[in-house]
py3Dmol code that shows the C-alpha trace and the ligand (Angstrom):
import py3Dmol

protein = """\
ATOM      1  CA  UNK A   1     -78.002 -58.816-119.495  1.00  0.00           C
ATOM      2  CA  UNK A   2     -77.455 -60.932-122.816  1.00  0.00           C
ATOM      3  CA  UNK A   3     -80.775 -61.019-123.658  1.00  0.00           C
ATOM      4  CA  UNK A   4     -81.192 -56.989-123.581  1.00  0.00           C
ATOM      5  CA  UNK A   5     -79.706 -56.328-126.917  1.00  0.00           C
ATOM      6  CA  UNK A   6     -77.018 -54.747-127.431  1.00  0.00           C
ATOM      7  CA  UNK A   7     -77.062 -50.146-127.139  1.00  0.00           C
ATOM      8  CA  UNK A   8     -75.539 -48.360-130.463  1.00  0.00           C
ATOM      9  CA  UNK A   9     -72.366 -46.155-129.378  1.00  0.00           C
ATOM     10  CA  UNK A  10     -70.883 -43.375-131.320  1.00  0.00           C
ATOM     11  CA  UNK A  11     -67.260 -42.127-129.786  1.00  0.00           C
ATOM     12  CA  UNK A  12     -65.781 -39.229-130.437  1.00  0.00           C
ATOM     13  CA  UNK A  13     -62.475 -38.384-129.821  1.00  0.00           C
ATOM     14  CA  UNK A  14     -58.921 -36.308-130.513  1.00  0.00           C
ATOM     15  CA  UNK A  15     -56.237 -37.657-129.151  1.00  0.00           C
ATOM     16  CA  UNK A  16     -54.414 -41.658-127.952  1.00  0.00           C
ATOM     17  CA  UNK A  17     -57.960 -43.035-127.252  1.00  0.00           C
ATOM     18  CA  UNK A  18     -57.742 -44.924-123.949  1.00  0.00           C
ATOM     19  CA  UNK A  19     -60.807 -44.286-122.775  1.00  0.00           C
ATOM     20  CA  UNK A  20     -62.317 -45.607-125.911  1.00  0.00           C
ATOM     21  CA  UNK A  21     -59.896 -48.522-125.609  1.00  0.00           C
ATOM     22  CA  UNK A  22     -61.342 -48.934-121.602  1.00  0.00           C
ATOM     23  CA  UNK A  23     -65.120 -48.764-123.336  1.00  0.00           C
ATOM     24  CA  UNK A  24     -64.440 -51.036-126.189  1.00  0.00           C
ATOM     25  CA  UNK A  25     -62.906 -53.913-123.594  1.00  0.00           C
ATOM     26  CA  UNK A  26     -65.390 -53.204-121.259  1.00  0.00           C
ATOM     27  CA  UNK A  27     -68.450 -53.919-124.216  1.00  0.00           C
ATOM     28  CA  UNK A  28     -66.335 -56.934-125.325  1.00  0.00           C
ATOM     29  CA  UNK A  29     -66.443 -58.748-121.482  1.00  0.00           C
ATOM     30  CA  UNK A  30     -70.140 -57.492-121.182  1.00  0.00           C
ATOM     31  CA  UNK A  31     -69.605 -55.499-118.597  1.00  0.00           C
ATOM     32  CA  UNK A  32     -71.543 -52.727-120.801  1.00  0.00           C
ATOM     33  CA  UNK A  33     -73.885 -54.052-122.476  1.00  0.00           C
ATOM     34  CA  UNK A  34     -73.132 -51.920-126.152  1.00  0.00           C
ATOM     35  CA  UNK A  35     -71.349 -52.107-129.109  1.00  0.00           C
ATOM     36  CA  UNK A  36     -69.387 -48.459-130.396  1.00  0.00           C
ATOM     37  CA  UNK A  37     -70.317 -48.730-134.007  1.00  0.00           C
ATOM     38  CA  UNK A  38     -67.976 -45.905-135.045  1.00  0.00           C
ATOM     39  CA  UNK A  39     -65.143 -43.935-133.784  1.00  0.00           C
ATOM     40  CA  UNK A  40     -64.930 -40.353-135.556  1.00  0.00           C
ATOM     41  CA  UNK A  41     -61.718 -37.927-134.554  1.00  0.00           C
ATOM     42  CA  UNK A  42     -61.205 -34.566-136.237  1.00  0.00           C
ATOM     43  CA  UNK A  43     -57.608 -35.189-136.103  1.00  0.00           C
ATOM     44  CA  UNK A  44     -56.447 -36.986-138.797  1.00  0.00           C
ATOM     45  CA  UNK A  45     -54.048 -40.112-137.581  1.00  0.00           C
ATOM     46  CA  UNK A  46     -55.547 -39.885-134.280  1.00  0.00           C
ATOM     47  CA  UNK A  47     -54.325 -43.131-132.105  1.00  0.00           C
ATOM     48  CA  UNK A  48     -57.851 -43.438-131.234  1.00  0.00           C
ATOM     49  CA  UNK A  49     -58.475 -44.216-134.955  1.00  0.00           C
ATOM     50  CA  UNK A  50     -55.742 -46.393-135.035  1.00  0.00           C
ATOM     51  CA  UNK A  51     -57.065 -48.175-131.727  1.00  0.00           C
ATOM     52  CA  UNK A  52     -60.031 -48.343-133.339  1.00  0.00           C
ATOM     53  CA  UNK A  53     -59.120 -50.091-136.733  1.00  0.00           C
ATOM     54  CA  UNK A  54     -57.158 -52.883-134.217  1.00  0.00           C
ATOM     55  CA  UNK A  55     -60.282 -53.740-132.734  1.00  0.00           C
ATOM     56  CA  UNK A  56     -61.897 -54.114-136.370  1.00  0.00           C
ATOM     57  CA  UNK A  57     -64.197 -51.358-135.449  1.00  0.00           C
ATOM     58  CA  UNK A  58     -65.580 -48.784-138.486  1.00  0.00           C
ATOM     59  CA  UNK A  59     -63.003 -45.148-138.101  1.00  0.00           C
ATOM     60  CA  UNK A  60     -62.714 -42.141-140.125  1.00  0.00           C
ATOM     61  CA  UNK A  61     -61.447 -38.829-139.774  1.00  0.00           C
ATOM     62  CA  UNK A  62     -64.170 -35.959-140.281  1.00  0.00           C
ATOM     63  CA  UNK A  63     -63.369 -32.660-141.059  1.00  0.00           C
ATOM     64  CA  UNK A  64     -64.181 -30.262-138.198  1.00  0.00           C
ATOM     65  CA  UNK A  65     -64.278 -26.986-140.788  1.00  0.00           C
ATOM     66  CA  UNK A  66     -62.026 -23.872-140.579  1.00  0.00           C
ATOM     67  CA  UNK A  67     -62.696 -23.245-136.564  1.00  0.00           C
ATOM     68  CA  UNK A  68     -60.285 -24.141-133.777  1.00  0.00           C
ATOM     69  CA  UNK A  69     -62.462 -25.004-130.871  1.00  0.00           C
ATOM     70  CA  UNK A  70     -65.646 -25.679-132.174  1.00  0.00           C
ATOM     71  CA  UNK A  71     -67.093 -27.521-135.166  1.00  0.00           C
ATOM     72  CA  UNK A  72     -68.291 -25.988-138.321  1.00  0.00           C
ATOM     73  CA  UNK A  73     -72.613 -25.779-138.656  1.00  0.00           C
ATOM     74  CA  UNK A  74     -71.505 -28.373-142.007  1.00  0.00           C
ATOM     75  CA  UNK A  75     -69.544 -30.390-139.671  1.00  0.00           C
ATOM     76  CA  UNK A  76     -71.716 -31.034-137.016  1.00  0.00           C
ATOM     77  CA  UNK A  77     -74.377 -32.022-140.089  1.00  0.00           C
ATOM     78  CA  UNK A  78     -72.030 -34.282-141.261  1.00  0.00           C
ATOM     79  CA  UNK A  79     -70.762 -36.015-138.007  1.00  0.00           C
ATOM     80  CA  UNK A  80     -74.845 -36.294-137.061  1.00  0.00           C
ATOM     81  CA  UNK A  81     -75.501 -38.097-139.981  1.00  0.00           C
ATOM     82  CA  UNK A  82     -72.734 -40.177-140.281  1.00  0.00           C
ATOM     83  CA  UNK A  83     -73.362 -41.320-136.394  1.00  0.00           C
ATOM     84  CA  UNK A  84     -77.213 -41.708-137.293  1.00  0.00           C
ATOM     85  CA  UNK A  85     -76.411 -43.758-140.297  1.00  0.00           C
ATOM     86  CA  UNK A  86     -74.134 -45.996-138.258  1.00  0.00           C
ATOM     87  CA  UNK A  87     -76.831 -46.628-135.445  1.00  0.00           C
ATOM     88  CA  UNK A  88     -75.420 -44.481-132.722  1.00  0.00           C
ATOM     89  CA  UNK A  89     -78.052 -44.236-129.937  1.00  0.00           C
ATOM     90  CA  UNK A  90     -74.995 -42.544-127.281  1.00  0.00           C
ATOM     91  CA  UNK A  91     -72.585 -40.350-128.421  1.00  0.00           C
ATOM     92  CA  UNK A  92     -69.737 -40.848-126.205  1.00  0.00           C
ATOM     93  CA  UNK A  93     -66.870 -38.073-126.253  1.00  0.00           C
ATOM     94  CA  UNK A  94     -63.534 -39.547-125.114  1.00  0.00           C
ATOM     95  CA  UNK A  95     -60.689 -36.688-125.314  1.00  0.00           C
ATOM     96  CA  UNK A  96     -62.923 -34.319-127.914  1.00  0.00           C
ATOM     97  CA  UNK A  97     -61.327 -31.355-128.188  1.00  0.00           C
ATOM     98  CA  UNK A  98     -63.751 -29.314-129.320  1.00  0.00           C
ATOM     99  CA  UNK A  99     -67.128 -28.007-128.121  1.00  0.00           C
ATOM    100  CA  UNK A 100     -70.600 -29.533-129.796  1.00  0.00           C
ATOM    101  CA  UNK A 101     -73.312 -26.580-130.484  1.00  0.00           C
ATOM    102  CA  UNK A 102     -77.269 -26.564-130.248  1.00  0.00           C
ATOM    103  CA  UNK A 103     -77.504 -28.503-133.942  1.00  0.00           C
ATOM    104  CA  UNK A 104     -75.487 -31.587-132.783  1.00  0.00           C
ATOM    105  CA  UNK A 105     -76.913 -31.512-129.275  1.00  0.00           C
ATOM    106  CA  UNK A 106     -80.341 -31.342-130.608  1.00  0.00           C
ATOM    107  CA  UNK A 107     -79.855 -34.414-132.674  1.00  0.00           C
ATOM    108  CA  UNK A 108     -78.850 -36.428-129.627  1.00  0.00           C
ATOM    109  CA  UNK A 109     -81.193 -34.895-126.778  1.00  0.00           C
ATOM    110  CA  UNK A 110     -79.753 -35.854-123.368  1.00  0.00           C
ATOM    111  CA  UNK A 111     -77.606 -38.040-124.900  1.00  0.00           C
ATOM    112  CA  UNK A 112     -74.199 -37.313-125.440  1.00  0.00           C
ATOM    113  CA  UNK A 113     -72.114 -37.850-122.369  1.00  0.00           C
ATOM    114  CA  UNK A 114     -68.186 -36.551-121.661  1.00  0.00           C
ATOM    115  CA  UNK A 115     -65.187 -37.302-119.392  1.00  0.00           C
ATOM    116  CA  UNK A 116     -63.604 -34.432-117.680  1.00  0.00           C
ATOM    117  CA  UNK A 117     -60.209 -34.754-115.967  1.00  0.00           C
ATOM    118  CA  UNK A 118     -61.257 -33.134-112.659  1.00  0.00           C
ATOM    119  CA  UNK A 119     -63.908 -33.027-110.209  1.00  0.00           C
ATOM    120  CA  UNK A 120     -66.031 -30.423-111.964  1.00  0.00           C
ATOM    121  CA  UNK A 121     -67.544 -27.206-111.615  1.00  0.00           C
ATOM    122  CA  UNK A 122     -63.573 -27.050-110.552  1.00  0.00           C
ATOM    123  CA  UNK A 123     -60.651 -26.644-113.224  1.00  0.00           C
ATOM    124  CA  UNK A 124     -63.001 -26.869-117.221  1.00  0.00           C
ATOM    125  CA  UNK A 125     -61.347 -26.066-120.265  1.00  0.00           C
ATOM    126  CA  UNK A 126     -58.043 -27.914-121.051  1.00  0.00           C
ATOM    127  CA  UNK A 127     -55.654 -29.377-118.833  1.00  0.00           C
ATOM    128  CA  UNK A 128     -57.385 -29.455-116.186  1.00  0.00           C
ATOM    129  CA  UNK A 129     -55.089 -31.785-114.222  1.00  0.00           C
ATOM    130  CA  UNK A 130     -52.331 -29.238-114.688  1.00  0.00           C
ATOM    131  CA  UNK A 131     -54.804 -26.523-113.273  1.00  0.00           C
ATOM    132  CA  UNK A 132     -55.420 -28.608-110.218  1.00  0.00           C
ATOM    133  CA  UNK A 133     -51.907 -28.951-109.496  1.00  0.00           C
ATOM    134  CA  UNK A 134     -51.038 -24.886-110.398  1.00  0.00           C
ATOM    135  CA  UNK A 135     -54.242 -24.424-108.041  1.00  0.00           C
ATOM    136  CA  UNK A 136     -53.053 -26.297-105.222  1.00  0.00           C
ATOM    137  CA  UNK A 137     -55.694 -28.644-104.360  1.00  0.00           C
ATOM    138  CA  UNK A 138     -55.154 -31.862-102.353  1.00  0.00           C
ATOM    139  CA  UNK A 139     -57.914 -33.743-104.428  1.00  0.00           C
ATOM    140  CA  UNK A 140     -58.711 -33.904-107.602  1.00  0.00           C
ATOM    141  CA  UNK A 141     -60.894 -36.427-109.521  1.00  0.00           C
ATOM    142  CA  UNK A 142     -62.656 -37.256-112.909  1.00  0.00           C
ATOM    143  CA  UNK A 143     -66.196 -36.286-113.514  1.00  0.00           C
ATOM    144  CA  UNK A 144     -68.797 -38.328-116.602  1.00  0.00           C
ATOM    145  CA  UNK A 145     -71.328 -35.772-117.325  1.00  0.00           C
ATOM    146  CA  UNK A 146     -74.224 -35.041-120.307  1.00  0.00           C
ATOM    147  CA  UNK A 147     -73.589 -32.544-122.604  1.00  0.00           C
ATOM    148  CA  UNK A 148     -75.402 -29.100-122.651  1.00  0.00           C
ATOM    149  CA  UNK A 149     -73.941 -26.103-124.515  1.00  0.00           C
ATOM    150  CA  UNK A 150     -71.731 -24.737-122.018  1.00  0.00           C
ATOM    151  CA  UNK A 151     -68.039 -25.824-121.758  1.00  0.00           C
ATOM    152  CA  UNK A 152     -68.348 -28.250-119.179  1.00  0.00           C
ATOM    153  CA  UNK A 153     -71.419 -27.736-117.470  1.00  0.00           C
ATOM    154  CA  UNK A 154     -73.999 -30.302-118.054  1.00  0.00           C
ATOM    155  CA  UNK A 155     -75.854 -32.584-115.430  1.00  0.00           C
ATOM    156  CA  UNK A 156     -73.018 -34.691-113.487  1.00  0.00           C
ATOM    157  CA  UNK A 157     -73.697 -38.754-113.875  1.00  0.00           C
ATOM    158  CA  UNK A 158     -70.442 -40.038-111.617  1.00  0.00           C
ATOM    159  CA  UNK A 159     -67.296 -38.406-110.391  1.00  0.00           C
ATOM    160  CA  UNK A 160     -64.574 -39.928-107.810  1.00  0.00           C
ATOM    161  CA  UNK A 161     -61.523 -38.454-106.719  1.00  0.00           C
ATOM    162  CA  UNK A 162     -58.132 -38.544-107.109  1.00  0.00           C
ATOM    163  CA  UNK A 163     -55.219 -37.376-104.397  1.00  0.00           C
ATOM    164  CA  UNK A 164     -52.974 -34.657-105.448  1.00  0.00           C
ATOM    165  CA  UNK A 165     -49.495 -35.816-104.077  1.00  0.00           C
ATOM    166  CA  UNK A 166     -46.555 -33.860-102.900  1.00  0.00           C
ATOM    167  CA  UNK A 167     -44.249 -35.261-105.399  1.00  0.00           C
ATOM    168  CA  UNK A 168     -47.066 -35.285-108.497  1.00  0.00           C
ATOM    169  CA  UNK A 169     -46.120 -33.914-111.979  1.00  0.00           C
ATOM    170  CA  UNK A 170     -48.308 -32.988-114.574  1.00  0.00           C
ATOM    171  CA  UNK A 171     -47.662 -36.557-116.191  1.00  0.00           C
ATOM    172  CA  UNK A 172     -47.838 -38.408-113.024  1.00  0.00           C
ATOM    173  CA  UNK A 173     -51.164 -37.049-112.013  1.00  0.00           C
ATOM    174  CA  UNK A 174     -52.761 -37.227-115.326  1.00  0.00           C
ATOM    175  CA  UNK A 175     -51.810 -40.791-115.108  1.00  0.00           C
ATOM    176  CA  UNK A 176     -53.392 -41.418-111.936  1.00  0.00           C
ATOM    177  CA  UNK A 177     -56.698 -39.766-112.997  1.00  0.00           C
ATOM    178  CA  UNK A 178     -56.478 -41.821-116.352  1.00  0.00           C
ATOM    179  CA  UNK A 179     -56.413 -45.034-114.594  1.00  0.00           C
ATOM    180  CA  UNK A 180     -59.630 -43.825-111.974  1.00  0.00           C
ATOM    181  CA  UNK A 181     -61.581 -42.635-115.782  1.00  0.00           C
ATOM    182  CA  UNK A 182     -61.133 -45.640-117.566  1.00  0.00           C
ATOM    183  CA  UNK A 183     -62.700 -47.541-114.452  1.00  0.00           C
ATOM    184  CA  UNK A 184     -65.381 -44.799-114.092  1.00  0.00           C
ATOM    185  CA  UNK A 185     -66.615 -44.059-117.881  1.00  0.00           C
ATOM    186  CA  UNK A 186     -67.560 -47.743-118.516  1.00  0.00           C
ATOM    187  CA  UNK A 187     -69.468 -48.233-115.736  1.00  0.00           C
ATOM    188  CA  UNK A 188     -71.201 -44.720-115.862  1.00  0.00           C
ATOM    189  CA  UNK A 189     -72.032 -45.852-119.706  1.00  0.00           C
ATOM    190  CA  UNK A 190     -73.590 -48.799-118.283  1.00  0.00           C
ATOM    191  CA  UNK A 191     -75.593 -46.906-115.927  1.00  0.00           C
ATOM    192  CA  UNK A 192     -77.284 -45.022-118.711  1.00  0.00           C
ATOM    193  CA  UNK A 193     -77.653 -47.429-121.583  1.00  0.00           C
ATOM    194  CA  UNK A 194     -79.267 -49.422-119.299  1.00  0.00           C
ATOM    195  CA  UNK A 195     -81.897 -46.936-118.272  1.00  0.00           C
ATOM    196  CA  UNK A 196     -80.387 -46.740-114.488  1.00  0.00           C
ATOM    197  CA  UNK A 197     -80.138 -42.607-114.579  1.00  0.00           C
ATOM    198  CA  UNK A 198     -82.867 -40.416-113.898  1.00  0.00           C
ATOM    199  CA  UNK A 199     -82.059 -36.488-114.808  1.00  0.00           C
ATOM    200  CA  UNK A 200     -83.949 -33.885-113.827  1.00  0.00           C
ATOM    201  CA  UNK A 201     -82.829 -30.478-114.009  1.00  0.00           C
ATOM    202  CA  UNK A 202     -78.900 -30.112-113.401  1.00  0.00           C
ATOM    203  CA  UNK A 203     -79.411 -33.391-110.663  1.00  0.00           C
ATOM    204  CA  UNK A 204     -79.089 -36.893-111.838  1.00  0.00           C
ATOM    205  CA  UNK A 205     -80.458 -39.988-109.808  1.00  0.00           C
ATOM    206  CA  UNK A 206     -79.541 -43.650-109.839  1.00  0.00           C
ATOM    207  CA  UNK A 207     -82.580 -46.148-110.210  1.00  0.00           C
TER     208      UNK A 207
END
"""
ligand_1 = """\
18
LIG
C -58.869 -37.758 -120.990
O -58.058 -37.611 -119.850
C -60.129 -36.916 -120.882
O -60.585 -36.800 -119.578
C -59.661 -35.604 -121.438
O -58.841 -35.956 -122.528
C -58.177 -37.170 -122.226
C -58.285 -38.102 -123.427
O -57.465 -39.203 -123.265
N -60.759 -34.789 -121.846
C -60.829 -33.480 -121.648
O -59.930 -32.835 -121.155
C -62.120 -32.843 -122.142
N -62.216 -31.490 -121.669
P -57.637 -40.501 -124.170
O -57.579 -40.059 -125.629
O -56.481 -41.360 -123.800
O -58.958 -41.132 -123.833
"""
view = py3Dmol.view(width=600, height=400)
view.addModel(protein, "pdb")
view.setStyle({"model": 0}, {"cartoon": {"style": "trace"}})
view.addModel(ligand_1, "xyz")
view.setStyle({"model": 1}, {"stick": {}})
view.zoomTo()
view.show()
């Protein structure tokens, strides 16, 4: 693998930023085989900026523009370009809150992936751990997926599960699942910086 060089990474993210923590150690021991050249959050003070700036890695807050859930058509121009201009080949969303439209997406065709707290098409949208356990599954999970412009809904790369217990709370679950995504997005990552995923149609293959 050391002789491949090295695939340009661009994370996004809102909130504490261990998943980009469980990416960044994971490029560092060369288990994927990529370097994140810049973490952007719309939240100012984000941890993940902070974990970020630890790890000597370039950070900055963008401003998202006057919407809640989405990102202004200025924004998304200005996050593309700064991502472009700092080599980002994968844009990797790790806890964005907010939903990317046709302009971003178009800028990064088929390649800007996402990690969903449960075992998708069940429980998108927010909190999704707490709507397994209001639902009353025995199994959740975490899901990597691409991006399309649906909330949720793009091509499915890796999921594995996670059992709901009888004694789970909100915390304790979301926990759990953390621990089964920061073992899952890495290697997923690797899987498609390397080449090793075929997608065609809403169906993705391993090489
Ligand atoms: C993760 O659990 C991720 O799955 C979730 O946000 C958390 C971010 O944690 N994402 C979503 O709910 C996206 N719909 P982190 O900042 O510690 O990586």
């Amino acid at each position: 693998m050391s002789n491949v060089p090295k695939t340009g990474l661009g994370v996004l993210g809102s909130g504490k930023g261990s998943n980009f923590v469980a990416i960044a150690e994971a490029c560092a021991r060369n288990e994927l085989n990529a370097e994140v050249r810049l973490v952007i959050s719309d939240v100012p003070g984000a941890g993940i900026l902070e974990r970020a700036g630890e790890r000597n890695i370039p950070n900055r807050h963008l401003e998202p523009g006057p919407f809640r859930t989405k990102l202004s058509e200025e924004a998304e121009a200005a996050y593309v370009e700064a991502l472009r201009a700092a080599g980002a080949e994968w844009i990797v969303l790790a806890g964005f809150m907010r939903i990317l439209k046709g302009g971003f997406l178009r800028a990064f065709p088929l390649r800007v992936v996402n990690i969903h707290p449960s075992l998708l098409p069940s429980f998108p949208g927010l909190r999704a751990w707490q709507q397994a356990l209001d639902y009353g599954v025995k199994h959740t999970g975490v899901t990597v997926h691409l991006v399309d412009q649906g909330v949720d809904t793009g091509p499915i790369v890796s999921q594995a599960t996670v059992p709901v217990l009888d004694d789970d709370t909100p915390e304790r679950l979301h926990t759990r699942i953390q621990e089964v995504e920061h073992r899952l997005y890495p290697e997923a990552l690797q899987a498609l910086v390397s080449g090793g995923v075929r997608v065609r149609g809403r169906r993705s293959y391993r090489n």
